[in-house]
N, C-alpha and C positions, 0 to 999 in steps of 0.2 A: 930810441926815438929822437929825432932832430929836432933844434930848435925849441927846447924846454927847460936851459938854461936864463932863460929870463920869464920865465912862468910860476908864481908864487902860490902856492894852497892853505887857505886857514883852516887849521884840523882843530874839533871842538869836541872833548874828550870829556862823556860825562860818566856818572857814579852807578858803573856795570860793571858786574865780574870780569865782561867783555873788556874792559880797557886795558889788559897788558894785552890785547891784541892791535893796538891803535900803536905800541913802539915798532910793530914790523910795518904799520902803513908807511909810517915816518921816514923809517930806512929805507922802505920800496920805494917809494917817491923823492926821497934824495940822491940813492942811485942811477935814477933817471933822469937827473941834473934839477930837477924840482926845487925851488927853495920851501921851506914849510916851515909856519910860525904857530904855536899849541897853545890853545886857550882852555885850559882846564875847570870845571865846575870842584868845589868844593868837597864834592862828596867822592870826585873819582880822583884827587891826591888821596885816598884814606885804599885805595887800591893799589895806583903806582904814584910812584913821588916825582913831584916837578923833575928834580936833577935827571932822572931817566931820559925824559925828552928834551930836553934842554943840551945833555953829552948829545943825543941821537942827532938832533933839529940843528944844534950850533946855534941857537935864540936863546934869550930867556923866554919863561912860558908863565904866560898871565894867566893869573888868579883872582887878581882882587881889583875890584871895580876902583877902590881910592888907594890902590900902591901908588907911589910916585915912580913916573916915567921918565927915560933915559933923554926923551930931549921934551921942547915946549910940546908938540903935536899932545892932542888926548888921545888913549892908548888905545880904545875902544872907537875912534874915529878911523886913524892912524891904520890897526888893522884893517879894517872895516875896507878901506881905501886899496889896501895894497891886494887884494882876493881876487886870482883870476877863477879859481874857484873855493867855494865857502863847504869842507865837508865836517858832518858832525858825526863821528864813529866811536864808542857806539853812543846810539843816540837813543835816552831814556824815555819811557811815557811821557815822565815827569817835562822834561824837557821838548818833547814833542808837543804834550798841552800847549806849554808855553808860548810855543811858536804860532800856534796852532790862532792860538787868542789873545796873542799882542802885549805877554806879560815879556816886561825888561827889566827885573831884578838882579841880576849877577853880570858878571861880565861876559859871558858867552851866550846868553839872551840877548844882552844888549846891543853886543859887536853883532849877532847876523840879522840881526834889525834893521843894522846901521849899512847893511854891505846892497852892492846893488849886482855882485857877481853871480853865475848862476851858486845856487845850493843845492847840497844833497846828503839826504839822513840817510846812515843806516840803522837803522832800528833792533836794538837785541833785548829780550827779552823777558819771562817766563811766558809758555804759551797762553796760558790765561789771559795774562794781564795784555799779551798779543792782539788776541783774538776780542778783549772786551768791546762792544759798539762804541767804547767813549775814545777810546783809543783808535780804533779804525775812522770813526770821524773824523777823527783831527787829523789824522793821515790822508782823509781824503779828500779835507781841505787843504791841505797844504799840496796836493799834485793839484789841485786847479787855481792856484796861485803859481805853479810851476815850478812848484819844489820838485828835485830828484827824488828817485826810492829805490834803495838798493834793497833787494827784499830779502828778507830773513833767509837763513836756511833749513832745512828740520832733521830732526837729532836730538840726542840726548843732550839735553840741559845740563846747565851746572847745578842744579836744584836736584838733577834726579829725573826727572819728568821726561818723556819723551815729547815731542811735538813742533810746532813751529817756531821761531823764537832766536834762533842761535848767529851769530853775527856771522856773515858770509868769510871765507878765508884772507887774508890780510891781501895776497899776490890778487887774487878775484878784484877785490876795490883797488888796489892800483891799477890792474888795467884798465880798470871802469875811470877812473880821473885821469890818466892820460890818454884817454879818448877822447875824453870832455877838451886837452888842454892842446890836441896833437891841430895844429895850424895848417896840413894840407887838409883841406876841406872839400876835394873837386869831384867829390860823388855825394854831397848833401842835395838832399832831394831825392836821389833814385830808391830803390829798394829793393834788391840781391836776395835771391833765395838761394841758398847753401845745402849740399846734402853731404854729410862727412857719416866715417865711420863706414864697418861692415852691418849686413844685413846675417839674420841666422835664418835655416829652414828646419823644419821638426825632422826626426826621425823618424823619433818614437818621445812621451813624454821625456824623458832625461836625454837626449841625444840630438844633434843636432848639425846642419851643416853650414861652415862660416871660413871664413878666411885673416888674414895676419894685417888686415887696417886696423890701426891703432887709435882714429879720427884725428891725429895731431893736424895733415895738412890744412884738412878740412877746417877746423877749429880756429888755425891761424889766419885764411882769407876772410872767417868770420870775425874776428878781431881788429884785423886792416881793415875790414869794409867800416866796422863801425868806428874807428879808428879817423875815417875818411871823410864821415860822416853821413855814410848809407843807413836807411832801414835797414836790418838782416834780418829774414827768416831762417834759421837752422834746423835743418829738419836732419836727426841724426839718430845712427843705428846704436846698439848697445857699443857702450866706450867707457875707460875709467877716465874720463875728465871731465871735467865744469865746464856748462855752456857758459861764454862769455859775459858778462852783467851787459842788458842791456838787448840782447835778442829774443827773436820773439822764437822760443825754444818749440820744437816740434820732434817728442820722441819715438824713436818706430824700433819693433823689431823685424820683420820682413819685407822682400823684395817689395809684396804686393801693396804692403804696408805704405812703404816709400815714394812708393809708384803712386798710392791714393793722394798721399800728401801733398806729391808735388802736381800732378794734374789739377785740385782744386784749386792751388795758389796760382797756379803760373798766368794766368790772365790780369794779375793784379801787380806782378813785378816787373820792371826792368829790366833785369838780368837774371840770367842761370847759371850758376857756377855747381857741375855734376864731379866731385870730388869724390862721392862715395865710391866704394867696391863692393855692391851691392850680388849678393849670390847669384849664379847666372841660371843656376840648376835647385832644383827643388824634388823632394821626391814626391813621384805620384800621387800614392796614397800611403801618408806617415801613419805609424801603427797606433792606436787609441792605448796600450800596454806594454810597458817597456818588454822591448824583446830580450830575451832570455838566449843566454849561450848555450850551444847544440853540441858544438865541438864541429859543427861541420859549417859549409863556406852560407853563406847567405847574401841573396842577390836586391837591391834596390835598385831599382827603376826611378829614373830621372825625367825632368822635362824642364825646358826654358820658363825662367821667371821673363816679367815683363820686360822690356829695354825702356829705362825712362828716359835717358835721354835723344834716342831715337823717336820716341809718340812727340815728347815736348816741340822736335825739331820739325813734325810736322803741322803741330800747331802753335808755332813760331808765329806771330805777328807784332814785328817790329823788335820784339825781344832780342836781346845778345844772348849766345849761349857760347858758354865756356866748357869744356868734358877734359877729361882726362885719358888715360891712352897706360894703362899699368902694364909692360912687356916684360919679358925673357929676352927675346931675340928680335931682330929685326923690328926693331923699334920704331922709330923714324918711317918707316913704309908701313907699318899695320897702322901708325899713328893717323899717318894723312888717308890713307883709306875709311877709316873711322870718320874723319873729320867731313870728307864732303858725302859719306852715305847716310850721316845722320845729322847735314845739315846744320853743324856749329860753328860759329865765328871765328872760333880760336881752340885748339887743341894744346892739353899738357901732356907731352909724353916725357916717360920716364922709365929708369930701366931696375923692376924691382929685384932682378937678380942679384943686384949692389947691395952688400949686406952694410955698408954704411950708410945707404940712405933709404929714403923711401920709407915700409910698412917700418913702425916703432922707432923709427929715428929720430930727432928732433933734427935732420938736416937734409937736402933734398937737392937734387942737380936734374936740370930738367931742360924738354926743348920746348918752345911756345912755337906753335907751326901755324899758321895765319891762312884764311881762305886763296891770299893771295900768293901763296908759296912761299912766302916769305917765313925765316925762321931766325931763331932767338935763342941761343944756347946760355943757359944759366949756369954759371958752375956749383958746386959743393955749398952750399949756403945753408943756415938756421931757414927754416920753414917760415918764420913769421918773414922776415926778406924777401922770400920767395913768393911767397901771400902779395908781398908790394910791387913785385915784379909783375907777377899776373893781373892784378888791378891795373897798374901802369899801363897795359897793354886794353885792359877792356874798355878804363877812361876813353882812351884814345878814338873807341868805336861812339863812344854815345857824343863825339865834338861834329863824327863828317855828315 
């Protein structure tokens, strides 16, 4: 990300199993030119020791409300001041209360008191203590004061316990703050509905028919947009990746599935970005009982799933629609065939024969073919790049 070398984050590390997960925030965020200064509560040095973040951060890391500071400034001002954003991960009951009801006893109460930057808790937990009303109060006062919430994720506890509770992945909350910190801003306002991943169709119960999408493209326009500062809705097929912190997640597993999804939203978005590889064929009638091997051939009967981005195209009004164009051969010609029989703005074609890019790749070369003929060859690129390419090109629609 560009332009994040003079963007500082106060990370506020308090007393959770969760906080040797707060030294990969650190790193995350300093590789990405981030400066980050760590204000530790008392109880989460007895987990990981200041020097950890202190080697990671290149800071000293505040603790105590009356240490004496390196110049005149007060050190809980000082921070307070420098916060282009204030995260506290993880971030205890205890410590939520606090916020919650204006207690400033320690120095990382005090300092995000004192800050006027946006803030944001991630909260880790035991589900219990999660789930209490006194603790979801105060969580719900602090989003209508306009705190952030990275929200929990669910899993096995460090307690043992399964359920809600568990601090989201370190790379999850980095992306999530340099979205907050990423300064091209020129899609705040709109709201992108995103469809990644493949769709499956039944057999039979265990059986199933699906294709080699991995959702990575998908996932990455979801990123850039919120990145951008879009809404995103992501409505996505069965995938092994985290929706983005920060989208408004929509998960599906079939065509028809997808197809419902995006028909009831698309009146209320901006734009449509149809990245899935949604199954095109379904069988008839899938067997209520796993079928049984014969030794002899067995025949399924097919029929067309819905085309969502064809129906969408004809209930287009005013929306931008983005699709995709997945070939083998003759790319570039099925692509603009595609593009003006179902009525989309801009078409991605791409050649998935390329065993480096495309389905499971993290890299992607693609052509952007425009209503107006006009085309845009992307070469070899990371997917999240190509995500800002294809944005770059939709902005472009919502200026004429």
């Amino acid at each position: 990300m560009n332009g994040l070398n003079n963007k500082t984050v106060i990370l506020g590390v308090t007393g959770g199993i969760a906080a040797y997960k707060a030294v990969d925030i650190v790193s995350g965020l300093k590789k990405a030119g981030v400066d980050v200064y760590v204000i530790m509560t008392r109880n989460a040095a007895e987990f990981v020791t200041p020097i950890t973040f202190q080697a990671i951060s290149g800071h000293p890391v505040a603790t105590d409300m009356f240490e004496p500071y390196a110049t005149d400034e007060i050190e809980h001002i000082a921070l307070a001041k420098k916060a282009d954003v204030f995260l506290i991960a993880p971030a205890t009951a205890n410590m939520i209360g606090k916020m919650a009801n204006g207690i400033a006893d320690d120095m990382l109460s005090t300092t995000v008191m004192a800050t006027k930057a946006p803030v944001v808790i991630a909260p880790a937990m035991n589900t219990n203590m999660y789930m209490n009303p006194a603790v979801q109060q105060n969580i719900a006062v602090l989003k209508e004061r306009g705190c952030k919430i990275i929200e929990p994720d669910s899993g096995r506890l460090a307690c043992g316990d399964y359920g809600t509770g568990r601090l989201p992945a370190p790379d999850a909350i980095v992306r999530y703050i340099l979205s907050l910190l990423h300064t091209g801003k020129d899609l705040n306002g709109k709201t992108i509905m995103i469809t990644a991943g493949p769709t499956r169709e039944a057999i039979d119960p265990v059986r199933y028919i699906t294709n080699h999408s991995s959702g990575k493209m998908g996932y990455a326009i979801a990123q850039a947009a919120l990145d951008r500062g879009a809404e995103v809705v992501l409505i996505s097929g069965p995938v092994a990746l985290n929706p983005p912190i920060g989208v408004q997640f929509v998960p599906v597993v079939t065509t028809q599935d997808m197809y419902d999804a995006a028909m009831i939203r698309f009146k209320d978005v901006d734009a449509f970005v149809g990245a899935a590889a949604p199954a095109d064929y379904k069988p008839t009638k899938p067997s209520d009982v796993k079928i049984k091997k014969t030794g002899q051939p067995i025949t399924i009967q097919l029929v067309e799933t819905p085309d969502i981005i064809k129906a969408l195209g004809k209930l287009k009004n005013g929306q931008k629609i983005v699709g995709f164009a997945a070939e083998t051969e003759n790319v570039e010609q099925y692509a603009r065939q595609k593009l003006m029989e179902k009525n989309m703005d801009i078409i991605v074609a791409n050649d998935v024969s390329i065993e480096s890019i495309g389905f499971n790749s993290d890299y992607n070369a693609v052509k952007l073919i425009k209503r107006d003929g006009s085309v845009l060859d992307v070469p070899k690129s990371l997917k999240y790049d190509v995500a800002h390419i294809i944005l770059n090109e939709l902005a472009k629609l919502f200026e004429v």
